[in-house]
N, CA and C atoms as an extended XYZ file, in Angstrom:
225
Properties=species:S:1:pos:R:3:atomname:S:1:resname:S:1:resid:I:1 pbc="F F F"
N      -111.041       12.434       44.155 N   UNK     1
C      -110.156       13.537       43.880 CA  UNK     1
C      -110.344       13.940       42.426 C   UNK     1
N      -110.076       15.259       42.085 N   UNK     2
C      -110.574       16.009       41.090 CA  UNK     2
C      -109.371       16.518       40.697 C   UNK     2
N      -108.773       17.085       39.464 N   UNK     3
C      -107.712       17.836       39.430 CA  UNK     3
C      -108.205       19.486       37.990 C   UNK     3
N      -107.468       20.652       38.929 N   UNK     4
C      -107.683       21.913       38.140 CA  UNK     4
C      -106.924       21.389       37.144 C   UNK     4
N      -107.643       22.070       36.349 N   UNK     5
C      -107.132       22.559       34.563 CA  UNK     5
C      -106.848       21.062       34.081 C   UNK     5
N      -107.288       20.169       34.053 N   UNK     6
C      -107.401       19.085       33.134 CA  UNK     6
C      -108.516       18.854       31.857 C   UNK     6
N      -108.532       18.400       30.880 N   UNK     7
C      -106.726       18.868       29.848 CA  UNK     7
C      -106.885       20.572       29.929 C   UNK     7
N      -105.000       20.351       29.202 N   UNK     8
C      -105.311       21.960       28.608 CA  UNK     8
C      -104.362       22.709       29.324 C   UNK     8
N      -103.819       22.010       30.620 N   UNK     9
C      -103.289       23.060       31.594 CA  UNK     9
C      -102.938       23.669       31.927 C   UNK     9
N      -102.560       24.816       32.852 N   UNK    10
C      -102.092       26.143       32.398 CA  UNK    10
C      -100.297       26.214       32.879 C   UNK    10
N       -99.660       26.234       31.921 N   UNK    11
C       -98.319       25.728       32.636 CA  UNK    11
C       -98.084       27.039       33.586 C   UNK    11
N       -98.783       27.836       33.544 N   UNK    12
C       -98.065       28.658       34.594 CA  UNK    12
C       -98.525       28.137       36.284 C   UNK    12
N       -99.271       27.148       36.382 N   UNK    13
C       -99.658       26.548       37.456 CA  UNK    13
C       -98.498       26.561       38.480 C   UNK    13
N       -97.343       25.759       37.594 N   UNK    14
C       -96.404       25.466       38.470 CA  UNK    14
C       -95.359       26.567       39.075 C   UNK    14
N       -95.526       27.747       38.667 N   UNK    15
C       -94.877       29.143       39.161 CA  UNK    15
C       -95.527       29.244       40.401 C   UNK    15
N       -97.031       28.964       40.428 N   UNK    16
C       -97.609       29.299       41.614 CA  UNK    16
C       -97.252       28.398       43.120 C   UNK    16
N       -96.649       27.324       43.038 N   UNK    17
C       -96.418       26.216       43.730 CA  UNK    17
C       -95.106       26.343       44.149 C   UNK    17
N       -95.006       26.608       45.527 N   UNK    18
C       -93.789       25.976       46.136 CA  UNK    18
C       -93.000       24.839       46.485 C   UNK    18
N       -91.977       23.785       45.685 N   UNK    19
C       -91.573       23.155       45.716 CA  UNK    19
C       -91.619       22.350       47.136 C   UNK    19
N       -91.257       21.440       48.084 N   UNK    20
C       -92.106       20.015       47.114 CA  UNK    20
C       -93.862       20.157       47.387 C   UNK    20
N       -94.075       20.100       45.880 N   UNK    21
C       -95.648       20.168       46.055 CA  UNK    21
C       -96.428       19.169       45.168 C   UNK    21
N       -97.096       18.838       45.676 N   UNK    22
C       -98.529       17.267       45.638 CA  UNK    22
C       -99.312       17.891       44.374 C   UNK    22
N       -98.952       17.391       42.924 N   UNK    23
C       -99.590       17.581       41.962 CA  UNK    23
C       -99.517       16.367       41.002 C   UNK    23
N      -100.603       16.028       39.952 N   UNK    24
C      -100.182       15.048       38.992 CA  UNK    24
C      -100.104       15.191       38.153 C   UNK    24
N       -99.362       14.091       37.355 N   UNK    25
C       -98.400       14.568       35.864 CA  UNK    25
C       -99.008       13.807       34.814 C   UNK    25
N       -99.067       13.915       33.826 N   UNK    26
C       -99.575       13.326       32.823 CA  UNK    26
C       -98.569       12.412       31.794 C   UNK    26
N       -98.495       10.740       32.130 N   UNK    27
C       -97.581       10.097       31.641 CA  UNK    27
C       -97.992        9.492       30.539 C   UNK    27
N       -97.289        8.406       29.752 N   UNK    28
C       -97.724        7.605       28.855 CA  UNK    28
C       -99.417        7.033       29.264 C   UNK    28
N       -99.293        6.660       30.530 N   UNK    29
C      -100.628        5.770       30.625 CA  UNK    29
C      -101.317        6.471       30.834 C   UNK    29
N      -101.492        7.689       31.352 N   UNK    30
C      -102.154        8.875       31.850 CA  UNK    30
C      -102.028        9.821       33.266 C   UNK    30
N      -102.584       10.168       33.913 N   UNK    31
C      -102.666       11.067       35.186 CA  UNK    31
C      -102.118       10.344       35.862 C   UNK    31
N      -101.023       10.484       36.953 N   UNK    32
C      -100.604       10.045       38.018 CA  UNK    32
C      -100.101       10.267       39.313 C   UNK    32
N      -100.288       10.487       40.629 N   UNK    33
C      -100.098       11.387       41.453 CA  UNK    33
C       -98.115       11.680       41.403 C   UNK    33
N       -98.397       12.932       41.821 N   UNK    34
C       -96.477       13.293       42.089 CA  UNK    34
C       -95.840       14.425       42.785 C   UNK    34
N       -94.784       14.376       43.022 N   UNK    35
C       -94.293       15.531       43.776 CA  UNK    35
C       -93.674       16.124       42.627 C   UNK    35
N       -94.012       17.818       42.860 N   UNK    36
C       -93.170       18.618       41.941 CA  UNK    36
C       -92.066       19.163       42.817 C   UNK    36
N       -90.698       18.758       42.279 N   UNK    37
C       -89.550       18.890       43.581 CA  UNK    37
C       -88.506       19.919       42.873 C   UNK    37
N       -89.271       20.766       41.504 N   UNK    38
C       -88.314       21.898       40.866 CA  UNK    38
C       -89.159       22.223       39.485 C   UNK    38
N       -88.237       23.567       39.151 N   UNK    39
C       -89.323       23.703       38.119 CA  UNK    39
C       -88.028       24.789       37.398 C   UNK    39
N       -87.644       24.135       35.439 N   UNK    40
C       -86.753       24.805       35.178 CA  UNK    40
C       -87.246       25.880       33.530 C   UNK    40
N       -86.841       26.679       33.626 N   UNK    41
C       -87.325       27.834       32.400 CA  UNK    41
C       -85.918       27.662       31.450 C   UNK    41
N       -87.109       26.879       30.339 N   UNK    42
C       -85.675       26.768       29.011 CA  UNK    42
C       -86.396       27.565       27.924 C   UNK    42
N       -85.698       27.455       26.546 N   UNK    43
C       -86.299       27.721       25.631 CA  UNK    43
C       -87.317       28.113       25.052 C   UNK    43
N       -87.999       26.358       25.291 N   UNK    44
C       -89.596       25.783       25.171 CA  UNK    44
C       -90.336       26.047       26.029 C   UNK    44
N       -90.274       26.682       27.023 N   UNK    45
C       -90.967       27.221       28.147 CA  UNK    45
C       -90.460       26.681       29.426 C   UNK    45
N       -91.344       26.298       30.480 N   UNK    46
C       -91.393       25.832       31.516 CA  UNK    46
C       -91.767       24.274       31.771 C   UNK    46
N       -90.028       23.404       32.348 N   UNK    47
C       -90.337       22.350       32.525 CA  UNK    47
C       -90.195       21.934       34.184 C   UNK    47
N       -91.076       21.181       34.224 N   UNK    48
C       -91.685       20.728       35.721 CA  UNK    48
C       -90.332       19.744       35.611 C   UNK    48
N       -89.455       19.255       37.389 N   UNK    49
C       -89.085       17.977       37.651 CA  UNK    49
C       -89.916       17.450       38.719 C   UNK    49
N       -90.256       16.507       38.515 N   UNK    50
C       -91.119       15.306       39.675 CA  UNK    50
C       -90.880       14.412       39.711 C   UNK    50
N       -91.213       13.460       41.011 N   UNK    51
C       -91.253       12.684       41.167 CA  UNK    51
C       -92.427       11.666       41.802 C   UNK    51
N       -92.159       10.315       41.064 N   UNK    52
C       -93.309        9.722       41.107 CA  UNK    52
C       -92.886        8.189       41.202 C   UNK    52
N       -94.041        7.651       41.890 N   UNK    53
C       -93.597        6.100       41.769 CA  UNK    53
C       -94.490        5.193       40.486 C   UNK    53
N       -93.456        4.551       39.794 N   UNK    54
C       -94.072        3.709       38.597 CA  UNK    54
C       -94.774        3.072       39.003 C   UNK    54
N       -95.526        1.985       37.755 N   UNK    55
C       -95.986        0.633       37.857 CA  UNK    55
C       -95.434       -0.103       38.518 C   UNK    55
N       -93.977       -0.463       38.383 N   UNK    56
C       -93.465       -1.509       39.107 CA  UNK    56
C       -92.880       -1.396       40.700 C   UNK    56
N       -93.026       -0.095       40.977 N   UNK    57
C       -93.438        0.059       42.240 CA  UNK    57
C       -91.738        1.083       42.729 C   UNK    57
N       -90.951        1.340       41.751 N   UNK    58
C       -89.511        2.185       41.613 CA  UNK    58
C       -90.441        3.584       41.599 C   UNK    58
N       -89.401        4.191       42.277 N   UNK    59
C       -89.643        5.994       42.242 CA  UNK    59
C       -88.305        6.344       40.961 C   UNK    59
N       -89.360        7.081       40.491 N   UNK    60
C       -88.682        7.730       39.068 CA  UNK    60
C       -88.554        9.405       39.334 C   UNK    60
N       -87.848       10.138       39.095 N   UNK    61
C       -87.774       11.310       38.435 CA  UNK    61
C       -87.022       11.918       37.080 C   UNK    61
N       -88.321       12.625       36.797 N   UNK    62
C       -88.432       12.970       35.380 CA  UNK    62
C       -88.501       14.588       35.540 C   UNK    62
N       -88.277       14.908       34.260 N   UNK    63
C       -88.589       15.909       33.382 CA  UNK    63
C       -89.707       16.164       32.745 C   UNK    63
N       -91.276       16.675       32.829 N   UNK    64
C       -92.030       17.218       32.061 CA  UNK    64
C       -92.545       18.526       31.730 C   UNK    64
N       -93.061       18.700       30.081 N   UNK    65
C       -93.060       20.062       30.082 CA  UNK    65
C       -94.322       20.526       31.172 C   UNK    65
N       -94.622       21.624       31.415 N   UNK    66
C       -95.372       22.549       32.744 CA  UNK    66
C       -96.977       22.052       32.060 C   UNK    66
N       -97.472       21.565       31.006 N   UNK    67
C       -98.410       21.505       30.376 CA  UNK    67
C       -99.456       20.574       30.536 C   UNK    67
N       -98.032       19.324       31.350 N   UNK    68
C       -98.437       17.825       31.367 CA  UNK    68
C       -98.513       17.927       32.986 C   UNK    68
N       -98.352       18.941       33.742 N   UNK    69
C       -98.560       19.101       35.456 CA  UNK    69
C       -99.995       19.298       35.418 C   UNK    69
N      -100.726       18.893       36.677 N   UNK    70
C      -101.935       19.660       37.299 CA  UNK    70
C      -101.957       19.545       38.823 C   UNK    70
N      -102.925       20.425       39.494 N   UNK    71
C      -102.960       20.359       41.005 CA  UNK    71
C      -103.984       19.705       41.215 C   UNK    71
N      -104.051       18.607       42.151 N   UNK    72
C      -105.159       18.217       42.906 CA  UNK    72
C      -105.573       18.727       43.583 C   UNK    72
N      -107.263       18.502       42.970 N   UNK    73
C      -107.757       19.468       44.161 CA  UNK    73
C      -109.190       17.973       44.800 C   UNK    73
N      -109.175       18.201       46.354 N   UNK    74
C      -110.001       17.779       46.899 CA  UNK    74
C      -110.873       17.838       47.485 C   UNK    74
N      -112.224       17.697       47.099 N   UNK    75
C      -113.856       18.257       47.626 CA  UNK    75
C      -113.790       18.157       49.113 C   UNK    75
């Protein structure tokens, strides 16, 4: 699996995507698969909510800005 616009990404990606949608987020450790389950317009632009399962094997949802999203794409 391959993912568009890595680095660099285009936060408007996530306008194009209908909620819940199969994209990965870019965490401390790096790329990780996730569901984008909302998407909110503040200030600072456009922040993605997703969800994802950690290391230790807990589903987390977070807040990231639209920058740190990408779509998988598969050959």
């Amino acid at each position: 699996m391959t993912a568009l616009g890595l680095p660099g990404t285009d936060p408007r990606i996530i306008l194009g995507l209908e909620p819940p949608a199969h994209v990965l987020v870019r965490l401390d450790d790096g790329w990780s698969p996730a569901w984008l389950i909302g998407r909110l317009h503040c200030a600072d632009g456009w922040v993605a909510l997703v969800q994802f399962v950690d290391r230790t094997g807990c589903e987390q949802t977070v807040r990231v800005p639209a920058d740190r999203v990408s779509v998988p794409h598969r050959h």
